[in-house]
N, CA, C and O atoms as CSV, one atom per row, in Angstrom:
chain,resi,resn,atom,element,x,y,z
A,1,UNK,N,N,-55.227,-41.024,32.537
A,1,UNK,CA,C,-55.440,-40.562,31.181
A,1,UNK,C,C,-54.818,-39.179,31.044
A,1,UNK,O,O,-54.734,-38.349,31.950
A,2,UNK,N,N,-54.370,-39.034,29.719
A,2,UNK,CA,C,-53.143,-37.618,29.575
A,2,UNK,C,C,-53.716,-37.307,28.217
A,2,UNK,O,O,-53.842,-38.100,27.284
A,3,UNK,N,N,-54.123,-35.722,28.255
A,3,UNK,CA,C,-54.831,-35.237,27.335
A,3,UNK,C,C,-53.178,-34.604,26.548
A,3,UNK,O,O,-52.260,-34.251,27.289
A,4,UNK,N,N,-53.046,-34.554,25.068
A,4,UNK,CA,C,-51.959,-34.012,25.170
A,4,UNK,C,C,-52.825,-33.040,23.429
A,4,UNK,O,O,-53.405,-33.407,22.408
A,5,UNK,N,N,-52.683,-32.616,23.631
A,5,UNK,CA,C,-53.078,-30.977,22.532
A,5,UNK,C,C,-51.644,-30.460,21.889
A,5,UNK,O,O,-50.848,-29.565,22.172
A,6,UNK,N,N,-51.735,-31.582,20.785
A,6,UNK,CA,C,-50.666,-31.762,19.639
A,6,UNK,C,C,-50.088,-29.894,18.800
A,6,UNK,O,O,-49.059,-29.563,18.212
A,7,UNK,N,N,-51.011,-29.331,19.068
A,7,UNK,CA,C,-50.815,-27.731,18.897
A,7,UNK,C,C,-49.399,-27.597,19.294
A,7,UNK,O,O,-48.348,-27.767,18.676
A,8,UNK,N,N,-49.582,-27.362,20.099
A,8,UNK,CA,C,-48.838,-26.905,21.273
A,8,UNK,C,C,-47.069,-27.621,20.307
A,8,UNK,O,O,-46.133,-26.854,20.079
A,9,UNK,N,N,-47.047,-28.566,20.064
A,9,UNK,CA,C,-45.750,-29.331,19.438
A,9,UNK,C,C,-45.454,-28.995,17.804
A,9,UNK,O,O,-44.468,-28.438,17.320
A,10,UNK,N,N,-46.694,-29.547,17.106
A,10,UNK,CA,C,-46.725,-29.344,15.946
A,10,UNK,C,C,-46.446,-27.566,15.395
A,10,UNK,O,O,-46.820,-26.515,15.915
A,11,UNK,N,N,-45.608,-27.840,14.096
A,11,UNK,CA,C,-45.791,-26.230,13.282
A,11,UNK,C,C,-46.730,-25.807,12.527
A,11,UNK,O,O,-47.116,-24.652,12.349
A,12,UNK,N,N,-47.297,-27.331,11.830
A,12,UNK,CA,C,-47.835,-26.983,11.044
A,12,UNK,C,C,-49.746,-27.041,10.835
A,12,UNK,O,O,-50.277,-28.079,11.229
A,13,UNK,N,N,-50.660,-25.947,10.237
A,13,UNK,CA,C,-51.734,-25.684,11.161
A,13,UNK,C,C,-52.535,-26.930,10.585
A,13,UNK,O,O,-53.725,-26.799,10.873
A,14,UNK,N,N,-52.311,-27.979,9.940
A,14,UNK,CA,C,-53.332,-29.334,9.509
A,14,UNK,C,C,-53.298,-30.388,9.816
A,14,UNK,O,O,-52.642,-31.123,9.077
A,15,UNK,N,N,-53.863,-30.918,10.845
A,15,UNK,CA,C,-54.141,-31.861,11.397
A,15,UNK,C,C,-53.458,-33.387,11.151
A,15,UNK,O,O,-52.815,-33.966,12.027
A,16,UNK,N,N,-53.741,-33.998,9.649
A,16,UNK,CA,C,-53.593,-35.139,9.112
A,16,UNK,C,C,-52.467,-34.665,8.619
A,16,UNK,O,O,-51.993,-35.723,8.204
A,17,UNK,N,N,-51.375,-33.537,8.251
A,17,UNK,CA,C,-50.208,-33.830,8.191
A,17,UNK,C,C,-49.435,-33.769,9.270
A,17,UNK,O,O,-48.284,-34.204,9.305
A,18,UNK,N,N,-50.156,-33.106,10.411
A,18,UNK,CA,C,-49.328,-33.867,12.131
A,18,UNK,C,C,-49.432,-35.586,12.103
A,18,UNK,O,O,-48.457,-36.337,12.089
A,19,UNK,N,N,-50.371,-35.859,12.099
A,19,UNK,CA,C,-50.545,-37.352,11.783
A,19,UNK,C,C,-49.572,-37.790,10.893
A,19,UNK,O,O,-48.684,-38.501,11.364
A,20,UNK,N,N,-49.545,-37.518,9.699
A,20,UNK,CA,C,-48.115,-38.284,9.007
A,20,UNK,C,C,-47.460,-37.716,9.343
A,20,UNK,O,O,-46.467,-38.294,8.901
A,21,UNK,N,N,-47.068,-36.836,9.902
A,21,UNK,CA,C,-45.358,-36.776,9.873
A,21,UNK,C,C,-44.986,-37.791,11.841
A,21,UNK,O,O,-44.140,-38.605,12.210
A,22,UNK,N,N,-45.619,-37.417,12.209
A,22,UNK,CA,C,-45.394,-37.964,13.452
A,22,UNK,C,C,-45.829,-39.387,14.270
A,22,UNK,O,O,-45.245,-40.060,15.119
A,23,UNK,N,N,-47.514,-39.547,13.403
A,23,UNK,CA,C,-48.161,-41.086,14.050
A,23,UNK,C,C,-48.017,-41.014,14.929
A,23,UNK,O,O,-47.252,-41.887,15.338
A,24,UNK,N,N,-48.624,-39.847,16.217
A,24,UNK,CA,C,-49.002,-40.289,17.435
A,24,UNK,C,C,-49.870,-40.802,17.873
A,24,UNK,O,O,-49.714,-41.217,19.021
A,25,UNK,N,N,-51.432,-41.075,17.089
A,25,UNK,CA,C,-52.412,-41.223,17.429
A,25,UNK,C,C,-52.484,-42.685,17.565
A,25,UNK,O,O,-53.511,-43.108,18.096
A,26,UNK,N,N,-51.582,-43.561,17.186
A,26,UNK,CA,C,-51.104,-44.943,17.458
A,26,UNK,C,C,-50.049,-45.101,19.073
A,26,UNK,O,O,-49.622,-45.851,19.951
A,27,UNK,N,N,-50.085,-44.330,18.770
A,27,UNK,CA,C,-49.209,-44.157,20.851
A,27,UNK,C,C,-50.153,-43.821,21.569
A,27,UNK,O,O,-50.345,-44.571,22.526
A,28,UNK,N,N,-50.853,-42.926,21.461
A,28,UNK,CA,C,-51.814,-42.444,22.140
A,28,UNK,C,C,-52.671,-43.606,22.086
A,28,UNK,O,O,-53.017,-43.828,23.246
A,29,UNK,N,N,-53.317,-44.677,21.096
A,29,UNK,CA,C,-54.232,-45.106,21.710
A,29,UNK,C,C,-53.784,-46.647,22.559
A,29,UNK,O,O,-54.483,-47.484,23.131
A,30,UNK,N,N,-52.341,-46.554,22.335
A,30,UNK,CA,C,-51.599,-47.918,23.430
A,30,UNK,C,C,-51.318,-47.579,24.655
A,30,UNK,O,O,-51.157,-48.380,25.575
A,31,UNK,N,N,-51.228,-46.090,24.754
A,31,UNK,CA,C,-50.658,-45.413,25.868
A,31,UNK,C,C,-52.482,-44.917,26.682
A,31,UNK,O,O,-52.677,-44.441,27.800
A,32,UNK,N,N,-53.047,-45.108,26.095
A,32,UNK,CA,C,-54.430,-44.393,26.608
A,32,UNK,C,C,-54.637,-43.260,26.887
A,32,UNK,O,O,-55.184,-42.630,27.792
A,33,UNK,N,N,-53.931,-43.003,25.644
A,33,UNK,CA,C,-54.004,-41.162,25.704
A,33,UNK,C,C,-55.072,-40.689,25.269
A,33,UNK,O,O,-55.923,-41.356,24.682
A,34,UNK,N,N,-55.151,-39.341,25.541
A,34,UNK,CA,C,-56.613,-38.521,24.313
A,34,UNK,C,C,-55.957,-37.706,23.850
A,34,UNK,O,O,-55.463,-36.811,24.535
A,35,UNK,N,N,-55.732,-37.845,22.148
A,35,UNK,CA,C,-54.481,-36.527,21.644
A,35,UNK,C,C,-55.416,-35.904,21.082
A,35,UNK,O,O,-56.316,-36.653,20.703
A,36,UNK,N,N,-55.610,-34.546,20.818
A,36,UNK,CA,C,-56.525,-33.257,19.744
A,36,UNK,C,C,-55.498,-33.305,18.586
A,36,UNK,O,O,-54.317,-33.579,18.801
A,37,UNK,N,N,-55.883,-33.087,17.601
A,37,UNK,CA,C,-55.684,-32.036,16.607
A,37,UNK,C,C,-56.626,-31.017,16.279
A,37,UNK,O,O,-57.475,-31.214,15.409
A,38,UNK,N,N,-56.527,-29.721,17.036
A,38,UNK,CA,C,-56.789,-28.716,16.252
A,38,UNK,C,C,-56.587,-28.096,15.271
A,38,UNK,O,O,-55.367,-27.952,15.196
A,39,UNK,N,N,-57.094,-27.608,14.413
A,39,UNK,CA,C,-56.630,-27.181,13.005
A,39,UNK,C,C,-56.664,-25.779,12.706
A,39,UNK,O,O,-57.502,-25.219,13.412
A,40,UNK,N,N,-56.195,-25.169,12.093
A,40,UNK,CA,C,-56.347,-23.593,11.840
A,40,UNK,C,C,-57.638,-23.238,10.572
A,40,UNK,O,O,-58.306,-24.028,9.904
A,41,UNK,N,N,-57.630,-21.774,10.595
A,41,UNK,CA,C,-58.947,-21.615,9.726
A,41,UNK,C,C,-58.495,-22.046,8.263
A,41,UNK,O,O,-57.323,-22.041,7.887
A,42,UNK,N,N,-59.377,-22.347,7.640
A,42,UNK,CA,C,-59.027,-22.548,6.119
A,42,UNK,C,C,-58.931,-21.178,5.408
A,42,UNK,O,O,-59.920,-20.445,5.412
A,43,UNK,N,N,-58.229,-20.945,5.033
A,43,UNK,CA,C,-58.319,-19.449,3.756
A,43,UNK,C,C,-59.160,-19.791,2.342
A,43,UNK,O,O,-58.999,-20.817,1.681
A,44,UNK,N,N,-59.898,-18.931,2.091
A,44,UNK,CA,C,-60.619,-19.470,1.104
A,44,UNK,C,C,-59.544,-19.571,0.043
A,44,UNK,O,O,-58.421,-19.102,0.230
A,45,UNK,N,N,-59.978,-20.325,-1.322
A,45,UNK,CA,C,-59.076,-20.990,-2.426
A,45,UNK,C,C,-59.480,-22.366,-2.723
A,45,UNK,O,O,-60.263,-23.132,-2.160
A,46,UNK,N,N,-58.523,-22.504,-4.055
A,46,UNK,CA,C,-58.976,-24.149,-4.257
A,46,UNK,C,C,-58.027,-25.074,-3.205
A,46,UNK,O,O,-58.051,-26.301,-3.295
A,47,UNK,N,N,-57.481,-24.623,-2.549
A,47,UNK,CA,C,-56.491,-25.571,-1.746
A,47,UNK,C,C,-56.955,-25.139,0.439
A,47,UNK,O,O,-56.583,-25.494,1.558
A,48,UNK,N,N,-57.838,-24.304,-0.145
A,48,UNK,CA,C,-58.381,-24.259,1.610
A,48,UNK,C,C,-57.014,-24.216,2.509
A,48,UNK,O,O,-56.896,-24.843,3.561
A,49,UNK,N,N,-55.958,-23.350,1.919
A,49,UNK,CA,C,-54.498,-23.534,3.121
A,49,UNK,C,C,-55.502,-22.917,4.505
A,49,UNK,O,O,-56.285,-21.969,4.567
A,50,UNK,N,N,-54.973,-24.132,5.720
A,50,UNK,CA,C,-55.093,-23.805,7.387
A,50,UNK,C,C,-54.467,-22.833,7.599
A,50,UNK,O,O,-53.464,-22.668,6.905
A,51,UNK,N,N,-54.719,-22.083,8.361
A,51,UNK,CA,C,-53.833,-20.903,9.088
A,51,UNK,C,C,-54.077,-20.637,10.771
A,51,UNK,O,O,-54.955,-21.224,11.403
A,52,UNK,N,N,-53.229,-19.744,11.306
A,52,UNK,CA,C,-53.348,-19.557,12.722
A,52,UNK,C,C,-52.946,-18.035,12.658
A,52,UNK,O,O,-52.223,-17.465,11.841
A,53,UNK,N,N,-53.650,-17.518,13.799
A,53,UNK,CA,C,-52.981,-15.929,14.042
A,53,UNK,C,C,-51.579,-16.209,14.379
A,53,UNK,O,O,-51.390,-16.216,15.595
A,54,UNK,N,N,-50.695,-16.409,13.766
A,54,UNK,CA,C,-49.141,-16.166,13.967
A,54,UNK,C,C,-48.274,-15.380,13.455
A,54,UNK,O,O,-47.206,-15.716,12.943
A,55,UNK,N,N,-48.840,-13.959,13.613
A,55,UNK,CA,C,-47.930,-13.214,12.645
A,55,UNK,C,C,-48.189,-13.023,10.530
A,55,UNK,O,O,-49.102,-13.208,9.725
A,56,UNK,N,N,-46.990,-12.641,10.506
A,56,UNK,CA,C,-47.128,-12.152,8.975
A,56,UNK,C,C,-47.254,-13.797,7.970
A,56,UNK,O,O,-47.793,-13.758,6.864
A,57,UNK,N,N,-46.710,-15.095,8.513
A,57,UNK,CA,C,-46.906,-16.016,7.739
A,57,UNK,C,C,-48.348,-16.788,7.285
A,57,UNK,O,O,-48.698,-17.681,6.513
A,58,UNK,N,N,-48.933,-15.894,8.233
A,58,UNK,CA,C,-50.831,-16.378,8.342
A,58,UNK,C,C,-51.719,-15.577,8.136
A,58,UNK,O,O,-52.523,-15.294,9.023
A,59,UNK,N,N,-51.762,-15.101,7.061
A,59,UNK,CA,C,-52.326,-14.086,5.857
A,59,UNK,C,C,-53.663,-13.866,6.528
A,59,UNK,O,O,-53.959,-12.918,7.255
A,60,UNK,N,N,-54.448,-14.915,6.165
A,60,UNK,CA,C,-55.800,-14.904,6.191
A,60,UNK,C,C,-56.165,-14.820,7.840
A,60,UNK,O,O,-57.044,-13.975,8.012
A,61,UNK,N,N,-55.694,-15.523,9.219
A,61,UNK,CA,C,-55.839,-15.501,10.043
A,61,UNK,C,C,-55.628,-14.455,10.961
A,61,UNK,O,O,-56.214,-14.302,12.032
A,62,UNK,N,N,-54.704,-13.705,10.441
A,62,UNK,CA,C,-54.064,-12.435,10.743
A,62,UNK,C,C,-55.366,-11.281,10.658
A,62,UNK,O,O,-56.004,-10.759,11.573
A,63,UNK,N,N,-55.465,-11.132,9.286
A,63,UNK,CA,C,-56.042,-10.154,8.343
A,63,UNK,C,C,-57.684,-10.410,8.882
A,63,UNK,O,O,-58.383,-9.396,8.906
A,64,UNK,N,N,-58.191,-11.446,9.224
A,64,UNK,CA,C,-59.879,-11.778,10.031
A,64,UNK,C,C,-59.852,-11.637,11.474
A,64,UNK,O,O,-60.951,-11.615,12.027
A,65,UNK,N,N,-58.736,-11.529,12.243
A,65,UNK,CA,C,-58.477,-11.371,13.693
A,65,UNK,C,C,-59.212,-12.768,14.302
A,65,UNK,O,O,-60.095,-12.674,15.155
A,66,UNK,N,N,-58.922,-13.600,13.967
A,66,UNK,CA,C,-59.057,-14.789,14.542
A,66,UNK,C,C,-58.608,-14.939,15.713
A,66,UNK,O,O,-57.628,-14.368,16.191
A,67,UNK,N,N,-59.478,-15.908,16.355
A,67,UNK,CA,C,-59.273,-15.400,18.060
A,67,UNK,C,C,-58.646,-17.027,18.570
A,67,UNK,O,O,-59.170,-17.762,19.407
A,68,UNK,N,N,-57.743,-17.215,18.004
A,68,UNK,CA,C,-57.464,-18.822,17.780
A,68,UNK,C,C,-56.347,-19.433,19.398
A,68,UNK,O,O,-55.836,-20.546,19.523
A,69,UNK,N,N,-56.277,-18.290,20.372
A,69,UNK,CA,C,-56.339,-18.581,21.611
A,69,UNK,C,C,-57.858,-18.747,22.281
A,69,UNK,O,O,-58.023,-19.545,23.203
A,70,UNK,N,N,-58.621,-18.188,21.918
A,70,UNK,CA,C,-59.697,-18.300,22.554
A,70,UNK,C,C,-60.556,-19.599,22.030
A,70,UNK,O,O,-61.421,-20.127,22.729
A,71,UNK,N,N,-60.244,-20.001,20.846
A,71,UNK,CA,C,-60.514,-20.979,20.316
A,71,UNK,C,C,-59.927,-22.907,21.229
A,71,UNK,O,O,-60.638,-23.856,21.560
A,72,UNK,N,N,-58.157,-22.679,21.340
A,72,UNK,CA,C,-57.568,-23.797,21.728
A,72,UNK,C,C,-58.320,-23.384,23.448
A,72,UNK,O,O,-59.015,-24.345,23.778
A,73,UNK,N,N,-58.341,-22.420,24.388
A,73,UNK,CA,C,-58.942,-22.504,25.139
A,73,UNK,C,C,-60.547,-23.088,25.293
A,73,UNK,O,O,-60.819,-23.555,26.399
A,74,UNK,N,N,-61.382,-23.090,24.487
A,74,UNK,CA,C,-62.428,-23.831,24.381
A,74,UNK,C,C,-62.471,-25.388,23.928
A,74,UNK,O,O,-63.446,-26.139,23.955
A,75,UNK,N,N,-61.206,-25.655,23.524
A,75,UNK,CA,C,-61.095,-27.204,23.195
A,75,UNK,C,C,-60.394,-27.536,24.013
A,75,UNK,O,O,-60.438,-28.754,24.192
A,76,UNK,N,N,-59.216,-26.614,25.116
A,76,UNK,CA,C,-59.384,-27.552,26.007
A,76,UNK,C,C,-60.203,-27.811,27.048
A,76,UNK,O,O,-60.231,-28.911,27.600
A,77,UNK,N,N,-61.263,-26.355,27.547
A,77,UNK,CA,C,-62.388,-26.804,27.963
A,77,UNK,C,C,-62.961,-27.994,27.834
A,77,UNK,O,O,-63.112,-28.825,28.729
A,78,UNK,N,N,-63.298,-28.082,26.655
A,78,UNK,CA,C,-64.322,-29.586,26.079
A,78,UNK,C,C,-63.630,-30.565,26.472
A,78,UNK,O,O,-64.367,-31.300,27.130
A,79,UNK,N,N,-62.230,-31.108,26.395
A,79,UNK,CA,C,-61.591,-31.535,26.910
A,79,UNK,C,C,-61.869,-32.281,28.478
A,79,UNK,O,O,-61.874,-33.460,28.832
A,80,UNK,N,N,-62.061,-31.175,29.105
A,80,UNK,CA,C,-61.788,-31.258,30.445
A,80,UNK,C,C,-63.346,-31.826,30.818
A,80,UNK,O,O,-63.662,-32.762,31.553
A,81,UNK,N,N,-64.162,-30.940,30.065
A,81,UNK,CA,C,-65.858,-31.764,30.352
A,81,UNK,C,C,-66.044,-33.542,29.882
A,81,UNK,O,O,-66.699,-34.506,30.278
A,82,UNK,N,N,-65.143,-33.278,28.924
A,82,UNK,CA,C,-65.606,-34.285,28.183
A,82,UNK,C,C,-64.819,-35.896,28.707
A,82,UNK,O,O,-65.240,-37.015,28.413
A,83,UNK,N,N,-63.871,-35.647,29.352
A,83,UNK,CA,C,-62.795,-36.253,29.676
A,83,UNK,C,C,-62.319,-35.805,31.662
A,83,UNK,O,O,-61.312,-35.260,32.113
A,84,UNK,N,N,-63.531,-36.328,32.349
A,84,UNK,CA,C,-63.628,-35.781,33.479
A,84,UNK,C,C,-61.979,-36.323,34.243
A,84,UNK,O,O,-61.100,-35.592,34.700
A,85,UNK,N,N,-61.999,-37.433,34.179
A,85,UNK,CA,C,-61.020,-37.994,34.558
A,85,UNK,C,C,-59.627,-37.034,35.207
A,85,UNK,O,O,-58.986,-37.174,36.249
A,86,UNK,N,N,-59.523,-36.128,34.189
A,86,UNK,CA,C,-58.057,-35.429,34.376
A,86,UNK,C,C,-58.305,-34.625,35.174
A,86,UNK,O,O,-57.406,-33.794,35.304
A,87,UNK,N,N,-59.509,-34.432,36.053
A,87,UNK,CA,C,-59.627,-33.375,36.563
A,87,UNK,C,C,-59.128,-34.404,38.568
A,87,UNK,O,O,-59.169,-33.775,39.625
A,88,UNK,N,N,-58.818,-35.629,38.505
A,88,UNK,CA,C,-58.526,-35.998,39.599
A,88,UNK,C,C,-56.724,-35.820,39.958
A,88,UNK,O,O,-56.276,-36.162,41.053
C-alpha cells in the first residue's frame, strides 16, 4: 500500500478540483492506493477561496501565519497511524 499526499503534486489549494482535473482517486482505488487531499484554509467571503502559506498569492494564509507545514506533517502522521502497513 502507497500513501501518496496529492499536495505535494497539485497547485491548486481545493481538493475536489485536484479530483477533476486529474481523477486519481479512481487509480488509487485499482491500484490500492491511499491518496489525501489536503486542503488549504478557507478565507472568509461568500466564495470561502482555500489558501496555503505560499507567499504573496495567499493573502489570508500568509497574513494568519498558518502553520500549514505543521499541519501536512500531522496528516501524514495520521497517515502512518492510521495506515500501519507502510511502516513495513
Amino acid at each position: 500500500m502507497v500513501i501518496f499526499l496529492w499536495l505535494l503534486l497539485c497547485t491548486v489549494p481545493e481538493a475536489l478540483q485536484c479530483e477533476r482535473d486529474y481523477g486519481l482517486t479512481a487509480k488509487a482505488i485499482e491500484t490500492n492506493w491511499v491518496i489525501v487531499y489536503p486542503e488549504g484554509v478557507p478565507r472568509p467571503g461568500p466564495f470561502e477561496i482555500r489558501t496555503w502559506k505560499a507567499g504573496t498569492c495567499c493573502d489570508y494564509a500568509v497574513a494568519n501565519n498558518v502553520d500549514d507545514v505543521g499541519f501536512i506533517r500531522s496528516v501524514i502522521g495520521e497517515m502512518v497511524r492510521t495506515y500501519k502497513k507502510i511502516n513495513n
